[in-house]
N, C-alpha and C positions, 0 to 999 in steps of 0.2 A: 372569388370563385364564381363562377357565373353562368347563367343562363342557364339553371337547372339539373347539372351535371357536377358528380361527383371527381376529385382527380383520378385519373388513372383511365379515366372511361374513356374508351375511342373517340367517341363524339367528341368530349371535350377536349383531345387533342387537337382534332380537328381543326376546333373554333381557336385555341390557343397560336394556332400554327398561321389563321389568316390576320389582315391589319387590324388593327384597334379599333379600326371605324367601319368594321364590319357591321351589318345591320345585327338588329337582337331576332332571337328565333321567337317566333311566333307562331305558333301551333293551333288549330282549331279543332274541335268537335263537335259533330252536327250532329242533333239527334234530331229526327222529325218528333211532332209532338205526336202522343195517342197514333200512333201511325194505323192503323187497321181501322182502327175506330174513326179516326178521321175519314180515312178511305170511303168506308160505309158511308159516314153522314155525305159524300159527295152525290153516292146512289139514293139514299134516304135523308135528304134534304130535311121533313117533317122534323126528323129526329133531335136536330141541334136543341142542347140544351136539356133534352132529357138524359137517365140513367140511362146507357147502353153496354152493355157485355158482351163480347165475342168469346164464342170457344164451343166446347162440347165438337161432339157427332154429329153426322146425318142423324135428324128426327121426322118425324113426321109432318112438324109445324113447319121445318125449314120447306116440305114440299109444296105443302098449303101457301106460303110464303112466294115459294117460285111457280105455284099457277097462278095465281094474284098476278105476280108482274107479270109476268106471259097475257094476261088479258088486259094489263096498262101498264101505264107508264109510273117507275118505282117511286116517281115523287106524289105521284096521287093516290098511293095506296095510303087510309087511315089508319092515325097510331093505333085505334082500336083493335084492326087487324095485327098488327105486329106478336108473335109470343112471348110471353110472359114470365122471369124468370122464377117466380113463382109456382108453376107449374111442371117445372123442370124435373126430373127425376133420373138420376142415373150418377156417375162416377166421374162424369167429364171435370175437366180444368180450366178456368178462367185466359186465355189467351191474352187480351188488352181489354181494359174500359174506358168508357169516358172520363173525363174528369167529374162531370155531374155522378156517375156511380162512384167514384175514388172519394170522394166526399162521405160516402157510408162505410167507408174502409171495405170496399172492394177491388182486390188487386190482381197484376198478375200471378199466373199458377196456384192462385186459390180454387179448393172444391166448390163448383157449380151448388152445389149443396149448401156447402158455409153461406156461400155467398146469397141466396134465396131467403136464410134468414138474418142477412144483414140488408139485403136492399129487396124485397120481394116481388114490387113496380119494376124493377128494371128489366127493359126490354132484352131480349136473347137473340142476338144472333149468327147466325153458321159462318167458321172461317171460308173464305176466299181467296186463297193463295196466287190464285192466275193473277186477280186483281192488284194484289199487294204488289208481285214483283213488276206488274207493267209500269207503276206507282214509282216504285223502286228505281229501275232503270231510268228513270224518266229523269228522278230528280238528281240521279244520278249524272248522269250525261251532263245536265245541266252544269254544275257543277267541276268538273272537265274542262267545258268550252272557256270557265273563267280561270280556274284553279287547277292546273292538270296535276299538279303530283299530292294525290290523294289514294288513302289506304281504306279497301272499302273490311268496313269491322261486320258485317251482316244485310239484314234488309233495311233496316230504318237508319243505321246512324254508319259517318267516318268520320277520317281523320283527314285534315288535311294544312298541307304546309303552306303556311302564309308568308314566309320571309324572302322570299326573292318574287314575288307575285308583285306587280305595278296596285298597289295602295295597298298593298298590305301591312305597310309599318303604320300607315297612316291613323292617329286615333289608334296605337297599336293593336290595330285589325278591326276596330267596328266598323269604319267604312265598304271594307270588303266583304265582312259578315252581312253588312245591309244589303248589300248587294247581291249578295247570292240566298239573304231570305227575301228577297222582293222577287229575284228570278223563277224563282223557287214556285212562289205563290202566285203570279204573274203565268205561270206554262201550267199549275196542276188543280191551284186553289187552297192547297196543303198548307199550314205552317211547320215551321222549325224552329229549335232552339241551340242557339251557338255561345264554347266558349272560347275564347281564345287567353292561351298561356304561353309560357315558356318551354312546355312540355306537355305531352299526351296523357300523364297521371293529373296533372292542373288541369287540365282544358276540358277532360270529363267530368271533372269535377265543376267546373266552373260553367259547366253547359245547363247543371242541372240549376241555379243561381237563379235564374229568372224564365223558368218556367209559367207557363208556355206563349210562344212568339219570342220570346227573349233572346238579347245578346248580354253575355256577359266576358269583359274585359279586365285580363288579371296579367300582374307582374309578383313578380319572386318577393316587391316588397310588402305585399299585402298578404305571404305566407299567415304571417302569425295575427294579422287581423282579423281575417277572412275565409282560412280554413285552421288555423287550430284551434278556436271554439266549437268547432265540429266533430260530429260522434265518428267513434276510430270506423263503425260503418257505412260511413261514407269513402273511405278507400276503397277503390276497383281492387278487388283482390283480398280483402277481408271478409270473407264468412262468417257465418252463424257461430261457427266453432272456433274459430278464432278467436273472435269477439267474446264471445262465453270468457274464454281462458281471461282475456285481456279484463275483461271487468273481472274477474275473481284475483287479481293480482292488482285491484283497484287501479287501472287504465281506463276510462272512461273516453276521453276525448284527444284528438289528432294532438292537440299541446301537450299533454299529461303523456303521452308514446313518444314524442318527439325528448320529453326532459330524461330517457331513458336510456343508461347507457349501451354502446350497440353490444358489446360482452355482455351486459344482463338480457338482452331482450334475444340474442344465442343462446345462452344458457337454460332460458325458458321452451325458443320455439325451433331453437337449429342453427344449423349456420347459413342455410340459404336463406329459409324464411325470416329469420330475427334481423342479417343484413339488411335484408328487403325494404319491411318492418323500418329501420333505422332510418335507411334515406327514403321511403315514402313518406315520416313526418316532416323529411325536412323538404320536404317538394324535388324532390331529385329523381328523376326521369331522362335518363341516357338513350332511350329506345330512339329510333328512325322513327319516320313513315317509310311505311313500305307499300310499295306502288302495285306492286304483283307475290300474291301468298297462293301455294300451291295448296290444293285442298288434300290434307291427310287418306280421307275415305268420305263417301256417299252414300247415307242410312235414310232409311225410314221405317218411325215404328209409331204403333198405337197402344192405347190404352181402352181393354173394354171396357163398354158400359155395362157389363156382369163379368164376373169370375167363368170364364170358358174351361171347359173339359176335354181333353183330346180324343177319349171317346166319344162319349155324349154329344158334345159339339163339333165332332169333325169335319161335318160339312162347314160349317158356319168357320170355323178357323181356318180351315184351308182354303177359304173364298178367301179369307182376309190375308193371309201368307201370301197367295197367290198376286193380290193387288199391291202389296206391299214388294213383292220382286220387281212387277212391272212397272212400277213408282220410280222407284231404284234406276231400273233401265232408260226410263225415260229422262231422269235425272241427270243421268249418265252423256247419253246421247244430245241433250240438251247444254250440256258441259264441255260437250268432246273430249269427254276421258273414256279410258278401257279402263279394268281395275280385275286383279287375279287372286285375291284374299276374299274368300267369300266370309261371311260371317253370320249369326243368326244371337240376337238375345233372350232372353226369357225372364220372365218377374212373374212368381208365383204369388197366392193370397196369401203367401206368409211376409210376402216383399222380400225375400231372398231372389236374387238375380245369379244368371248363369249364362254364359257365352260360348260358344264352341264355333270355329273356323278352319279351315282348308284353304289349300293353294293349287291353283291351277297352275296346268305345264305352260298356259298361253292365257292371253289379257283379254277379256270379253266386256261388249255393254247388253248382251244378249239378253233378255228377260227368261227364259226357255233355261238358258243353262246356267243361269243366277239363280231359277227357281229348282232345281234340280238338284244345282252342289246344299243350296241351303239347306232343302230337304232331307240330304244325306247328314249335314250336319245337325237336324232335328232328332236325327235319329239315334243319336250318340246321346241324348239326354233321357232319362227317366222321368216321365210322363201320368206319376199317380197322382201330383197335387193339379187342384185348378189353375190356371196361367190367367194375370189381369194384365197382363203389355206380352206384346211379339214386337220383335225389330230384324231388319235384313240389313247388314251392311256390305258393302264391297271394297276391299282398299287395294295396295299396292299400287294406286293409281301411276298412269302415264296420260301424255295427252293423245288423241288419236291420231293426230301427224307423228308424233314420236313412234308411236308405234308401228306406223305404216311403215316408217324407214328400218325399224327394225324387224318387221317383218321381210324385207327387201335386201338388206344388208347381214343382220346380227344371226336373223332364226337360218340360213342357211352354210352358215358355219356352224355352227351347234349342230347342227343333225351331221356333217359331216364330220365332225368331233366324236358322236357320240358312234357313226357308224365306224370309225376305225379304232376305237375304245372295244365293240364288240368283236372286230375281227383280232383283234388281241388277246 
């Protein structure tokens, strides 16, 4: 059986159907290291090597911060200056750290709070998103020009297919992994960390192996060497709660899930999950790279740094609604999507969440009438507990070529549809 694929699976027909001396599929996954936090130390030079924390709000220090550099240059500002995350106060969340913080068990999506009294020295500072995705793009591209059929999975990491690329088989893909971490590093200054497998459930896995600057190089025969002494949380796709379950039915590790029959591990989690479950111990990964993923819908939302009142704070929330449409829109515009599902979230102090949405007759990136339907959709929820998260989504996406032709084409039969419906 071979290359990662279970029988039955299209893939594997696939490879079944070409010659024998087809090459082996070789898959990679890139993740940049600390991607944000690198970013940073590119602007804050000073910093390497110390605790560093990204996340939270706009504060105060962040602006102390950007008048300093407004009056020099970011590399000669002193760590002294820098804020403190010990002095941090408020509800925000850990974005990325350094490594040097990751060593106090400081992580992602940890409370700015936890984290102050596991690392207190560690500097703080404000996400930069412009920055990230120029970053992004960048090593993106790069990437491309050697390796074009690539899946991009977010800002910092993809997938990409190595087996019909010129040295790809070579060193089954380290030569070309070096090559695209030296391009990498060479155009940005950034590192990365690559694995290459027989499939995209191995090759995440095996990106994480030699962290950070690392390549790591795996085949289907170093399954049970190499990943089932592995905690079953190391599977893309295993949760907290999963995991829970799986250690109370004495599952521990990716070998002790794999010795399990796939009828008991159904029995347990379902028929899709327990499948799943079955051939993720045995490295069985069917999935493509997929070169072009349409994006579902375009949100953004925050979390305050207090419990907001819709009375009380109504100014103050309706600044933040208001920025969070036009986020949305520029997102949008920046995308080249329309999108006619408006949407809006909510997350009270009680962390009970609530959603409510609408559909437009016609597809907008409008910020004006994204903040309007949203609004109407605000208005459908009762409003006596305090709210710690707002979020704006817009789906139904199209692209805005798509739309323009159906603007040209589709939406003028529909009205003439609808008006000989009326004279009826």
């Amino acid at each position: 059986m071979a290359r990662g694929c279970r029988p039955g699976c299209i893939e594997n027909q696939d490879l079944m159907s070409t010659p024998l001396n087809a090459p082996l599929r070789r898959i990679a996954h890139l993740d940049m290291d600390a991607f944000y936090a690198s970013v940073e130390l590119l602007r804050y030079p000073q910093l390497k090597g110390l605790p560093v924390v990204i996340g939270g709000g706009r504060r105060a220090q962040n602006d102390d911060l950007q008048a300093a550099q407004d009056e020099r240059a970011p590399h000669s500002i002193p760590v002294a200056d820098f804020p403190r995350l010990k002095d941090y106060s408020g509800r925000g969340v850990i974005t990325t750290a350094t490594y040097a913080a990751r060593q106090f068990g400081v992580g992602s999506a940890m409370g700015l709070m936890k984290a102050a009294r596991l690392c207190p020295q560690a500097i703080l500072l404000p996400v930069d998103f412009a920055a990230y995705r120029h970053y992004s793009r960048t090593f993106k591209d790069i990437i491309l020009d050697i390796a074009p059929l690539m899946e991009d999975r977010g800002i910092d990491e993809v997938y990409i297919d190595f087996t019909q690329v010129p040295g790809g088989q070579r060193e089954g893909g380290r030569v070309l992994a070096r090559l695209i971490q030296k391009a990498i590093y060479d155009a940005t200054a950034l590192t990365c960390s690559v694995g290459v497998a027989p499939n995209k459930l191995l090759a995440k896995m095996a990106s994480e192996f030699n962290k950070p600057n690392g390549i790591a190089i795996v085949f289907e025969d170093d399954l049970e060497g190499r990943f089932w002494p592995l905690a079953c949380r190391k599977i893309n796709g295993i949760g907290p709660k999963a995991d829970e379950k799986l250690q109370q039915l004495g599952i521990h590790t990716i070998g002790e899930l794999a010795q399990k029959d796939v009828g008991w591990l159904i029995d347990h989690f379902g028929q899709k999950t327990g499948a799943w479950m079955f051939d993720a111990a045995h490295g069985i990964d069917c999935r493509p790279v997929v070169l072009e993923s349409e994006p579902v819908s375009i949100s953004r939302e925050t979390t305050f740094e207090r419990d907001l009142h819709a009375v009380r704070d109504r100014a103050e929330l309706g600044a933040i609604f208001t920025r969070l449409c036009e986020q949305v829109a520029q997102d949008l515009q920046r995308k080249g999507y329309v999108g006619k599902t408006i949407g809006i979230k909510l997350r009270f102090d009680d962390f009970k969440s609530v959603t409510r949405d609408l559909t437009l007759p016609d597809h907008t990136f409008d910020a004006a009438t994204i903040r309007h339907h949203a609004g109407l959709c605000l208005k459908r929820i009762a409003l006596q507990q305090k709210l710690r998260l707002l979020g704006v989504r817009v789906g139904s996406l199209m692209t805005a070529a798509e739309h323009h032709l159906w603007r040209q084409h589709e939406a003028p039969l529909q009205q003439v549809q609808t008006a000989m419906d009326l004279e009826t």
